[in-house]
N, CA, C and O atoms as a printed pandas DataFrame, in Angstrom:
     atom_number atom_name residue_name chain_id  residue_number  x_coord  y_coord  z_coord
0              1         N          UNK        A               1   10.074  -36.365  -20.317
1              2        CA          UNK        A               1    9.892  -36.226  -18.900
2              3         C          UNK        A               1    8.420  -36.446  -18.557
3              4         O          UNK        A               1    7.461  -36.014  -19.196
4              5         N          UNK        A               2    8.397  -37.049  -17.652
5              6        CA          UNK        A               2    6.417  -37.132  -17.221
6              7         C          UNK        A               2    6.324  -36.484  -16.183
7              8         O          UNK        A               2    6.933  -36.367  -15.120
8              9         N          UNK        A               3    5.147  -35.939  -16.850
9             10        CA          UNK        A               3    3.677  -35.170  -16.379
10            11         C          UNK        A               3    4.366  -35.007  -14.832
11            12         O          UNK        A               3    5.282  -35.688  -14.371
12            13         N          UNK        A               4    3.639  -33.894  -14.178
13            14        CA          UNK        A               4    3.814  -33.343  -12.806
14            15         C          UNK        A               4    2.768  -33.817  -12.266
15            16         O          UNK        A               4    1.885  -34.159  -13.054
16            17         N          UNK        A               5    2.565  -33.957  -11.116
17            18        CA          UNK        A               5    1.176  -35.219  -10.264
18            19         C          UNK        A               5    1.166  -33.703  -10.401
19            20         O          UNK        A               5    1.874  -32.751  -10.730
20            21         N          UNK        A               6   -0.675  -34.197   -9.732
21            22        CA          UNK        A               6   -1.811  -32.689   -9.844
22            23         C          UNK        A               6   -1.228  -31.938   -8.191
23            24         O          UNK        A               6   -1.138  -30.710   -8.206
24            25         N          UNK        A               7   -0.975  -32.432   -7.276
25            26        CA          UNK        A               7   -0.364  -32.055   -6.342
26            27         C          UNK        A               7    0.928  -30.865   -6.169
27            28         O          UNK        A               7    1.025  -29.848   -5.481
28            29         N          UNK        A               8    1.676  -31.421   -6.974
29            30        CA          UNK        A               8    2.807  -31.137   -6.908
30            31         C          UNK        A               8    2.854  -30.123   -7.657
31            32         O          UNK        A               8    3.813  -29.356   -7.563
32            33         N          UNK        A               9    1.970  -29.927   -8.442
33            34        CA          UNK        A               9    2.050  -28.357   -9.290
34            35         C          UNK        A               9    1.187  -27.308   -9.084
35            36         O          UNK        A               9    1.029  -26.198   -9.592
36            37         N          UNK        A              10    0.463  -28.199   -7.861
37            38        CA          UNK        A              10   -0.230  -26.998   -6.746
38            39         C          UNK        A              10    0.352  -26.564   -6.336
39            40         O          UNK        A              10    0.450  -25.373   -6.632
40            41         N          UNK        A              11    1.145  -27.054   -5.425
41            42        CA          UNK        A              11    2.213  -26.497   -4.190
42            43         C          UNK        A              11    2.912  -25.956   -5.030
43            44         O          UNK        A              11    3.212  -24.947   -4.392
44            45         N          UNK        A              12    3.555  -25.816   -6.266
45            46        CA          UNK        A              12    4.260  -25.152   -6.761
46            47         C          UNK        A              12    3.914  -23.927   -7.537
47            48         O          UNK        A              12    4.774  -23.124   -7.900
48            49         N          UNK        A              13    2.287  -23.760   -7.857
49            50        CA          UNK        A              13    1.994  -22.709   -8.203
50            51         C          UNK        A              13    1.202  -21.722   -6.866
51            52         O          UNK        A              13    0.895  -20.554   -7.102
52            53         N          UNK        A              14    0.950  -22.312   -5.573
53            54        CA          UNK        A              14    0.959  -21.900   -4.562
54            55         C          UNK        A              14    2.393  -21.342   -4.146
55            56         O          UNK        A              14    2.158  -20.579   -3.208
56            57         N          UNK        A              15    3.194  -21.348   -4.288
57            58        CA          UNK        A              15    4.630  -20.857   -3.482
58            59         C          UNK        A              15    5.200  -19.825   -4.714
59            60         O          UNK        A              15    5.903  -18.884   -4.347
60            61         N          UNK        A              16    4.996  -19.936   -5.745
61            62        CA          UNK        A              16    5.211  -18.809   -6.380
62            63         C          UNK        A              16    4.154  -17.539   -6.269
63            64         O          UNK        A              16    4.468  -16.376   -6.520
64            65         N          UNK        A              17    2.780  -18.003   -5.826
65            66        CA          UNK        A              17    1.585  -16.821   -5.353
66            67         C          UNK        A              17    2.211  -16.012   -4.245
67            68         O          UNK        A              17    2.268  -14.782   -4.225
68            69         N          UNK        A              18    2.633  -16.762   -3.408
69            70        CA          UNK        A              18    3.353  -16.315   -2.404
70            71         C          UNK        A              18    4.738  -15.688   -2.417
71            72         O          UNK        A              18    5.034  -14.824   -1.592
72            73         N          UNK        A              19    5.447  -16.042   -3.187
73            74        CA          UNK        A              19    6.305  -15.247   -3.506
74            75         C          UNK        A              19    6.011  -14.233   -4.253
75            76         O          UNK        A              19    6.887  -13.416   -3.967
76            77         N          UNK        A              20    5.323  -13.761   -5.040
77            78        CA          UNK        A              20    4.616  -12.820   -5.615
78            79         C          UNK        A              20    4.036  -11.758   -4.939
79            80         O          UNK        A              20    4.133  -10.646   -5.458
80            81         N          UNK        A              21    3.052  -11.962   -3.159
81            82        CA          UNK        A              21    2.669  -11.438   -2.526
82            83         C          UNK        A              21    4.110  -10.872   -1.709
83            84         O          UNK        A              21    4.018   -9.687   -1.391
84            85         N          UNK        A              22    5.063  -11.360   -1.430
85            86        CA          UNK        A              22    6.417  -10.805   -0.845
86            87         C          UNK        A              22    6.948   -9.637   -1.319
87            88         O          UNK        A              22    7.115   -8.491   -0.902
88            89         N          UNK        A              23    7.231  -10.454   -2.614
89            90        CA          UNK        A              23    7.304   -9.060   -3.890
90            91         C          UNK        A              23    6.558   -8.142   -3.930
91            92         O          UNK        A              23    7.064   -7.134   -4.423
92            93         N          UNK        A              24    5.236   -8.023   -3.520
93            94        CA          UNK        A              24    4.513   -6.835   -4.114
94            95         C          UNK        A              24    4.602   -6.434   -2.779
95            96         O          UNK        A              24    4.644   -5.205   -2.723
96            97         N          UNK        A              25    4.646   -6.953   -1.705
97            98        CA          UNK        A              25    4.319   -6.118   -0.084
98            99         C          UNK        A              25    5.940   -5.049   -0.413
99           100         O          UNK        A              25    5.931   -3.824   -0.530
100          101         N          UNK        A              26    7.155   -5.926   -0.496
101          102        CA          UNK        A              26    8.501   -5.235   -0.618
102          103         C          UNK        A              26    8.563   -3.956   -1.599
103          104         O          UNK        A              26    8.894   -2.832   -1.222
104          105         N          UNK        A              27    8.209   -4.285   -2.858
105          106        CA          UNK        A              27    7.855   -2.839   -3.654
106          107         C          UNK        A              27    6.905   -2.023   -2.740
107          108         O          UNK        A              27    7.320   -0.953   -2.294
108          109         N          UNK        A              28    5.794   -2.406   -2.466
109          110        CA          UNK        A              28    4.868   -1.272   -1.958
110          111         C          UNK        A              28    5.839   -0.384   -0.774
111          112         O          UNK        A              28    5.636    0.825   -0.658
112          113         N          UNK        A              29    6.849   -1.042    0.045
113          114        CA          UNK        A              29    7.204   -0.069    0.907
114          115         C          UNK        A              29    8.027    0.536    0.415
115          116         O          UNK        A              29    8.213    1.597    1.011
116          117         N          UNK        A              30    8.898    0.331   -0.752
117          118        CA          UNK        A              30    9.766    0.942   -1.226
118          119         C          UNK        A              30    9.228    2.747   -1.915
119          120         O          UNK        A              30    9.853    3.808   -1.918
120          121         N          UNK        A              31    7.542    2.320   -2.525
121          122        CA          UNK        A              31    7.309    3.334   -3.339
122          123         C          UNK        A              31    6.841    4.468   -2.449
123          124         O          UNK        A              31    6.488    4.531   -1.271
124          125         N          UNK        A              32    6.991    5.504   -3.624
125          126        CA          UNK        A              32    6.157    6.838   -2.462
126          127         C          UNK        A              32    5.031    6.472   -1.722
127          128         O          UNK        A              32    4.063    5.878   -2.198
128          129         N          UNK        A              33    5.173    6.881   -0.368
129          130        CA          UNK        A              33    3.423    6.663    0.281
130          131         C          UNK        A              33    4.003    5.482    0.936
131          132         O          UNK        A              33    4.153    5.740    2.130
132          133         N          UNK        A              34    4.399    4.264    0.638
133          134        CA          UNK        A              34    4.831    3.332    1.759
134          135         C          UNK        A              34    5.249    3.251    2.631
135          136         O          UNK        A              34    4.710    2.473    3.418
136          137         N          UNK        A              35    6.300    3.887    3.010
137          138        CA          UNK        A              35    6.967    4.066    4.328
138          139         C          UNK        A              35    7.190    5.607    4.633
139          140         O          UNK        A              35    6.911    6.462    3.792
140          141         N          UNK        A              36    7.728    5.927    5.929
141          142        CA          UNK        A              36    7.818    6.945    6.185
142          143         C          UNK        A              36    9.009    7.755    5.854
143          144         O          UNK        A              36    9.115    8.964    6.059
144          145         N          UNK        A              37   10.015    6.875    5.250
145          146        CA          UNK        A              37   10.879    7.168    4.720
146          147         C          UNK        A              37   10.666    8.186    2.806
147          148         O          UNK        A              37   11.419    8.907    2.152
148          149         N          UNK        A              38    9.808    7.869    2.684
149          150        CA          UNK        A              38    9.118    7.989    1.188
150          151         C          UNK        A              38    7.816    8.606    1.544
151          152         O          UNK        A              38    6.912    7.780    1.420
152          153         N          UNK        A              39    7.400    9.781    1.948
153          154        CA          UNK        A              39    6.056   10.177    2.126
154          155         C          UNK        A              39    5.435   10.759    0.893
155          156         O          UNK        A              39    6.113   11.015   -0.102
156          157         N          UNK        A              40    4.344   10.936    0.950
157          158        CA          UNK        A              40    3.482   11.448   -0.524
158          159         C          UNK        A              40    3.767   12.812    0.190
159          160         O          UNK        A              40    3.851   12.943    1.411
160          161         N          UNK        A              41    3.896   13.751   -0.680
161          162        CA          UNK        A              41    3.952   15.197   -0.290
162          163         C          UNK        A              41    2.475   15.664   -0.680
163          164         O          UNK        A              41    2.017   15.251   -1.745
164          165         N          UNK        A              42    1.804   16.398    0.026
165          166        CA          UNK        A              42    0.423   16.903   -0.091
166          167         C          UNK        A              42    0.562   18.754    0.551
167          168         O          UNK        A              42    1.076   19.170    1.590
168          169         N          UNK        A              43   -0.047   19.417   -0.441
169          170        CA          UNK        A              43   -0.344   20.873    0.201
170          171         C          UNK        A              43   -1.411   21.216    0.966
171          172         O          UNK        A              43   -1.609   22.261    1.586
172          173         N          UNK        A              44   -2.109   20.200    0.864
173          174        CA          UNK        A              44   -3.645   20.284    2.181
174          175         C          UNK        A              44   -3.816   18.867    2.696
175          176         O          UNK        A              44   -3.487   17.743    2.316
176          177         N          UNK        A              45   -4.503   19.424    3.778
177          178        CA          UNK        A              45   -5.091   18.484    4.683
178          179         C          UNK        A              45   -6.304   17.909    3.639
179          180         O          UNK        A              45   -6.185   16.704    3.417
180          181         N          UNK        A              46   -6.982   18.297    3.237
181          182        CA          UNK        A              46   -8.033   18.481    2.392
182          183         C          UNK        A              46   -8.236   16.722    1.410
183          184         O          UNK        A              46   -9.192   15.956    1.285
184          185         N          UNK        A              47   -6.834   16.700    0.909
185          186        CA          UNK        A              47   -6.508   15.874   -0.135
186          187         C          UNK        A              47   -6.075   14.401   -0.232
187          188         O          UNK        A              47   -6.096   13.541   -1.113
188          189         N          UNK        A              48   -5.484   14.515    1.657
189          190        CA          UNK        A              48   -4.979   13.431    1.364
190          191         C          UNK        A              48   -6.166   11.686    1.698
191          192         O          UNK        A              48   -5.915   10.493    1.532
192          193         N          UNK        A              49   -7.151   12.272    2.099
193          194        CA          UNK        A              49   -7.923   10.709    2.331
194          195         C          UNK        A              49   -8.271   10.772    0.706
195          196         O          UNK        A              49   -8.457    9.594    0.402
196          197         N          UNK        A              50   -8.387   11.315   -0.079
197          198        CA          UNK        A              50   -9.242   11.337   -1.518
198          199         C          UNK        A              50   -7.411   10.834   -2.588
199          200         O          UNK        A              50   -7.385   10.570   -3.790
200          201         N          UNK        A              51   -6.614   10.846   -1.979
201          202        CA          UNK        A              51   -5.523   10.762   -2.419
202          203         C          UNK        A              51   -5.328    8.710   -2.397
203          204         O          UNK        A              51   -5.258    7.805   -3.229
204          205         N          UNK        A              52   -5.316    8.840   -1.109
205          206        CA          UNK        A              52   -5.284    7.383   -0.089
206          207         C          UNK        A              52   -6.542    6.595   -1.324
207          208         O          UNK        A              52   -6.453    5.812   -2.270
208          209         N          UNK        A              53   -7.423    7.191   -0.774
209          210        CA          UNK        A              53   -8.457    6.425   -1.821
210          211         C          UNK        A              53   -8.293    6.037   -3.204
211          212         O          UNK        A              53   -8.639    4.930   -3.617
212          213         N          UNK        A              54   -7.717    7.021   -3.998
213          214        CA          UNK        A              54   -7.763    7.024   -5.134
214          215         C          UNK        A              54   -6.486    5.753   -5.770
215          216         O          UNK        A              54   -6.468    5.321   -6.923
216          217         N          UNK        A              55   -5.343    5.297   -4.454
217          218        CA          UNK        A              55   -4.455    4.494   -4.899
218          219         C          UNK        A              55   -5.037    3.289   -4.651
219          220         O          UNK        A              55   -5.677    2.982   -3.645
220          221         N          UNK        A              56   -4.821    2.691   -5.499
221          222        CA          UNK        A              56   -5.083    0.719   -6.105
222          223         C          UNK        A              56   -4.403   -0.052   -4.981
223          224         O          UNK        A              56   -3.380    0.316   -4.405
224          225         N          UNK        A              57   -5.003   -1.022   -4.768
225          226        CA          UNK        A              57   -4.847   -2.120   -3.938
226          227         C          UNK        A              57   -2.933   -2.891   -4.118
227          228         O          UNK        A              57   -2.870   -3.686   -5.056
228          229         N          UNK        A              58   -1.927   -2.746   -3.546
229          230        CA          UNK        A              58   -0.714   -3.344   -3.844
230          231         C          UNK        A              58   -0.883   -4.428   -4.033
231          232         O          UNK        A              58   -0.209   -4.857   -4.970
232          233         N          UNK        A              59   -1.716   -5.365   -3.398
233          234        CA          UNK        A              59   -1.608   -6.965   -3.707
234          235         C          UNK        A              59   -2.621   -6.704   -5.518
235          236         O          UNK        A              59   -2.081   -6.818   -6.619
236          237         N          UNK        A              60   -3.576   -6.480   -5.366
237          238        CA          UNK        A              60   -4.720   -7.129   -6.698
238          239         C          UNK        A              60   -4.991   -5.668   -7.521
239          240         O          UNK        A              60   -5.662   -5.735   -8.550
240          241         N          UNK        A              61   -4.626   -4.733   -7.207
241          242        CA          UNK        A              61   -4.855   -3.557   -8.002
242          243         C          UNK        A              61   -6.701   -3.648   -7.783
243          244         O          UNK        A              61   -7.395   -3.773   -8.792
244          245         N          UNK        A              62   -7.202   -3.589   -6.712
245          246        CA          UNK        A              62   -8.487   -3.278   -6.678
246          247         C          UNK        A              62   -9.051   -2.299   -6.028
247          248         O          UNK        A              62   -7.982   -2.046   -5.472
248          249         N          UNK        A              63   -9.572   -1.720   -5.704
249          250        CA          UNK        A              63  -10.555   -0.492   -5.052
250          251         C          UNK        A              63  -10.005   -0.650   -3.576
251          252         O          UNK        A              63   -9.876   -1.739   -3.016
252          253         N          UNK        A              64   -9.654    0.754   -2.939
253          254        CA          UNK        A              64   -9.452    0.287   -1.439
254          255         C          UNK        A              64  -10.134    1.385   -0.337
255          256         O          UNK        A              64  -10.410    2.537   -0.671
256          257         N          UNK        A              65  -10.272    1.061    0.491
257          258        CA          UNK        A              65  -10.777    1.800    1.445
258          259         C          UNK        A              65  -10.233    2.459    2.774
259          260         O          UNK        A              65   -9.541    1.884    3.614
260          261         N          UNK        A              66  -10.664    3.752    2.813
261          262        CA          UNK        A              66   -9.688    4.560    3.672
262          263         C          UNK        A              66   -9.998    3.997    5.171
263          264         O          UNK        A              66  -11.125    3.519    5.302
264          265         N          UNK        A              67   -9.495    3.992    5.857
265          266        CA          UNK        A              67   -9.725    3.741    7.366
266          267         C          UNK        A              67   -9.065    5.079    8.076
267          268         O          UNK        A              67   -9.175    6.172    7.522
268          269         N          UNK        A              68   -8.286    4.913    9.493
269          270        CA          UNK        A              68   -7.828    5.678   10.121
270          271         C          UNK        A              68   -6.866    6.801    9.497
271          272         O          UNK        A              68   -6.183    6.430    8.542
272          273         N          UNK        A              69   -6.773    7.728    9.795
273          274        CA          UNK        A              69   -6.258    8.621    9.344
274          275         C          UNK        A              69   -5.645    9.745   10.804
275          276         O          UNK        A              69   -6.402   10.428   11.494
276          277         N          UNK        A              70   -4.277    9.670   10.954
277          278        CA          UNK        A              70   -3.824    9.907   12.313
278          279         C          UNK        A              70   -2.552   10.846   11.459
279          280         O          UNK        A              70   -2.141   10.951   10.303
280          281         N          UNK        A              71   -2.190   11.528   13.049
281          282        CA          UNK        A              71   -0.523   12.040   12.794
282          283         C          UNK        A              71    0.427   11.396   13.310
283          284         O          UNK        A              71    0.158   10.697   14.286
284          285         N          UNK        A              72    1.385   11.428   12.962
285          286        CA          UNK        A              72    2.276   10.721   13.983
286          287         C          UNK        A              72    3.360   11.905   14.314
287          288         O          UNK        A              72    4.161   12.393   13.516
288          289         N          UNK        A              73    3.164   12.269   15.814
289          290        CA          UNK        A              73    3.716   13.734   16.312
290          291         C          UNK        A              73    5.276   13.333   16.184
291          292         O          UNK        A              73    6.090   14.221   15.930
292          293         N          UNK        A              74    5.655   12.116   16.344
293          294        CA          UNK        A              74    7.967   12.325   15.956
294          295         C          UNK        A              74    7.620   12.865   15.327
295          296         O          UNK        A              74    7.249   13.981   15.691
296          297         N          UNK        A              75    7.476   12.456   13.844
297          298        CA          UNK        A              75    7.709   12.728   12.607
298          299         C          UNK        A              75    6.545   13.908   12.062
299          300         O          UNK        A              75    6.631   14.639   11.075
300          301         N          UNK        A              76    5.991   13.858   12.569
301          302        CA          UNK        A              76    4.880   15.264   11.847
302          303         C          UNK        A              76    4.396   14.908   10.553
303          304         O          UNK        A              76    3.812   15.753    9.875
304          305         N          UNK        A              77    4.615   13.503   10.051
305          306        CA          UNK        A              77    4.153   12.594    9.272
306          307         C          UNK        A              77    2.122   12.276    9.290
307          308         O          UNK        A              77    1.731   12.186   10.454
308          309         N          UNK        A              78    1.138   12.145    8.394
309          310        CA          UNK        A              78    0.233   11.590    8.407
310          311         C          UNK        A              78   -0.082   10.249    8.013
311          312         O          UNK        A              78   -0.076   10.135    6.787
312          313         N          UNK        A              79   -0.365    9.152    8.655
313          314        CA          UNK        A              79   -0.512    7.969    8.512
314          315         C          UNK        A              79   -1.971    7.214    8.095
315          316         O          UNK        A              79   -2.767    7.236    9.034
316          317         N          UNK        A              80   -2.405    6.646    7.050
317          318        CA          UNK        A              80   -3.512    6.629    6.738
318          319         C          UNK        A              80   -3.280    5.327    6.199
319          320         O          UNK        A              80   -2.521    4.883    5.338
320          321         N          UNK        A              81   -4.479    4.658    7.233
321          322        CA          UNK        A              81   -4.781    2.724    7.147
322          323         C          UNK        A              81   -6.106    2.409    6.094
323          324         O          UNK        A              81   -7.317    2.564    6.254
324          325         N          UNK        A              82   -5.314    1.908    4.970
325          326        CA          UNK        A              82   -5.881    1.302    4.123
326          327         C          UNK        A              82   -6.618    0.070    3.565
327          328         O          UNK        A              82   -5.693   -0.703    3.313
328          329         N          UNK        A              83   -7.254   -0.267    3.381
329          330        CA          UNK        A              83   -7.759   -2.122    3.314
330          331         C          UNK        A              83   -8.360   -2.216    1.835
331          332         O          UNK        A              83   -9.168   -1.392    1.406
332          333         N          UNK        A              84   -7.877   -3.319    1.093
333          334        CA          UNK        A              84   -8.692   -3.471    0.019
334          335         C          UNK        A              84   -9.968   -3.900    0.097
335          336         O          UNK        A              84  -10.036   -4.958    0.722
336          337         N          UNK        A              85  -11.342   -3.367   -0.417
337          338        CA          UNK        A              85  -12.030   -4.121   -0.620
338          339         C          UNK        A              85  -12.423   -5.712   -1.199
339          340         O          UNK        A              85  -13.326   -6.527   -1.010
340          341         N          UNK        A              86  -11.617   -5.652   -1.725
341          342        CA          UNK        A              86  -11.700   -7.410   -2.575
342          343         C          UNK        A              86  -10.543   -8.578   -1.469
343          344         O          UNK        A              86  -10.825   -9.588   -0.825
344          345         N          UNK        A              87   -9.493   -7.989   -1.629
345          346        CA          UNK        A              87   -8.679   -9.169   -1.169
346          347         C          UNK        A              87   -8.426   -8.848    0.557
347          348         O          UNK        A              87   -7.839   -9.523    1.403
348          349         N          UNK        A              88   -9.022   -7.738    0.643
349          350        CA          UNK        A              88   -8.939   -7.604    2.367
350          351         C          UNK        A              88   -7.168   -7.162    2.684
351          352         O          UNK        A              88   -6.899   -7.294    3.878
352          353         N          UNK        A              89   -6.078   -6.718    1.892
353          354        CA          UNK        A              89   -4.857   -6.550    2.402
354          355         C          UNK        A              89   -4.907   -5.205    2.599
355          356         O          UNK        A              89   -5.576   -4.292    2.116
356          357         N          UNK        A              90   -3.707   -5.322    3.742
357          358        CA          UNK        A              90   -3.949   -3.329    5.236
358          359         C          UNK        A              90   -2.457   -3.349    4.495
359          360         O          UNK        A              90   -1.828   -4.304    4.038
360          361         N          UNK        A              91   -2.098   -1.793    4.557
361          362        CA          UNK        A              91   -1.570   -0.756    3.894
362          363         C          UNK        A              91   -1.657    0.475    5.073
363          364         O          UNK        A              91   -2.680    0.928    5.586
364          365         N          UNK        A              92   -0.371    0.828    5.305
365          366        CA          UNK        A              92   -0.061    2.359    5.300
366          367         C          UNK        A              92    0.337    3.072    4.623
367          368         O          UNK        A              92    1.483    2.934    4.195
368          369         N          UNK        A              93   -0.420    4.075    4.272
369          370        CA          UNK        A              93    0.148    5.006    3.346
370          371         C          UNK        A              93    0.807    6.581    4.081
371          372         O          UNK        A              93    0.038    7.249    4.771
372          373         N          UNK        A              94    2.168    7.031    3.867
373          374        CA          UNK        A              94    2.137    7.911    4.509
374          375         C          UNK        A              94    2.645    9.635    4.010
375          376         O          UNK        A              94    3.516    9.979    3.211
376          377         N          UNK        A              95    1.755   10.420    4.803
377          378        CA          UNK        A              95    1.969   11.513    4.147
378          379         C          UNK        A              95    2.552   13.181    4.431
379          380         O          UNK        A              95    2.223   13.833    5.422
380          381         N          UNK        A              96    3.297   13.590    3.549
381          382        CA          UNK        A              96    4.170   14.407    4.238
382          383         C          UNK        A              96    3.209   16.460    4.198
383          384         O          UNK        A              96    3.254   16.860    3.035
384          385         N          UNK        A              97    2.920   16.904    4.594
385          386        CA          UNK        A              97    2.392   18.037    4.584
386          387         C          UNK        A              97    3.138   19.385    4.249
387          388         O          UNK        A              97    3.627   20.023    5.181
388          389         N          UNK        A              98    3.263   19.923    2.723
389          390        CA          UNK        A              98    4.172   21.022    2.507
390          391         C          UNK        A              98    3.272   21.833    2.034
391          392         O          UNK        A              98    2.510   21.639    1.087
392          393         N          UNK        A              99    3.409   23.120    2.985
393          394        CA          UNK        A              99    2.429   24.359    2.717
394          395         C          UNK        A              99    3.113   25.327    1.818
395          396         O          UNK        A              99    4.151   25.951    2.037
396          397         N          UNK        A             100    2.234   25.343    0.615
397          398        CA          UNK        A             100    2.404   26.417   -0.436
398          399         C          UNK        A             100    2.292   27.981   -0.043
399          400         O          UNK        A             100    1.455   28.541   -0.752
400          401         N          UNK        A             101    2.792   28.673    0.715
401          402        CA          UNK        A             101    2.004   30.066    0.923
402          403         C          UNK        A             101    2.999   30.547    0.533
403          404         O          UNK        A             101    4.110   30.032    0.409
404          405         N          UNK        A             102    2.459   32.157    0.188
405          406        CA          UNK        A             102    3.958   32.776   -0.446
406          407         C          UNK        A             102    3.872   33.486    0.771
407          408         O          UNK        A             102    3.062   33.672    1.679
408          409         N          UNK        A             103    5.465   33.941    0.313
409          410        CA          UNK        A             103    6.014   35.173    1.398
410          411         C          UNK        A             103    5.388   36.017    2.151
411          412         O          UNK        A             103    6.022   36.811    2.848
């Protein structure tokens, strides 16, 4: 069989990048913290931007940075906007608030 023109195995290793980025956006909402359906459970207020921070970039696994950090009063949910430093991709992460106190 001959060789693939230099073209044609661009576009084809371009559309699998991209399918790759689909894939990883679709897992990310699936996992804890992605949607609001799946919240990170946290016992303080305290924890969760150092929490947000501490998770890896979904597209490149790189360093990310916390942005807004809001409630969202339906749900009594905390919503916290994320951006990677390197590849620049936004992320919500969201979080659910369960207070430990005893009786």
């Amino acid at each position: 069989m001959a060789k693939k023109r230099e073209r044609t195995a661009r576009r084809i290793e371009e559309r699998s990048a991209r399918k790759l980025v689909r894939d990883r956006e679709r897992l990310a909402g699936l996992t804890t913290g992605g949607s609001p359906d799946h919240p990170i459970v946290v016992s303080s207020v305290a924890v969760i931007e150092v929490r947000a921070h501490a998770m890896p970039c979904h597209q490149c696994e790189s360093e990310t940075r916390v942005g807004d950090h809001t409630v969202d009063h339906a749900t009594g949910l905390r919503v916290v906007d994320v951006s990677c430093t390197r590849c620049a991709a936004k992320r919500q992460l969201w979080f659910r608030l369960v207070l430990d106190e005893p009786n």
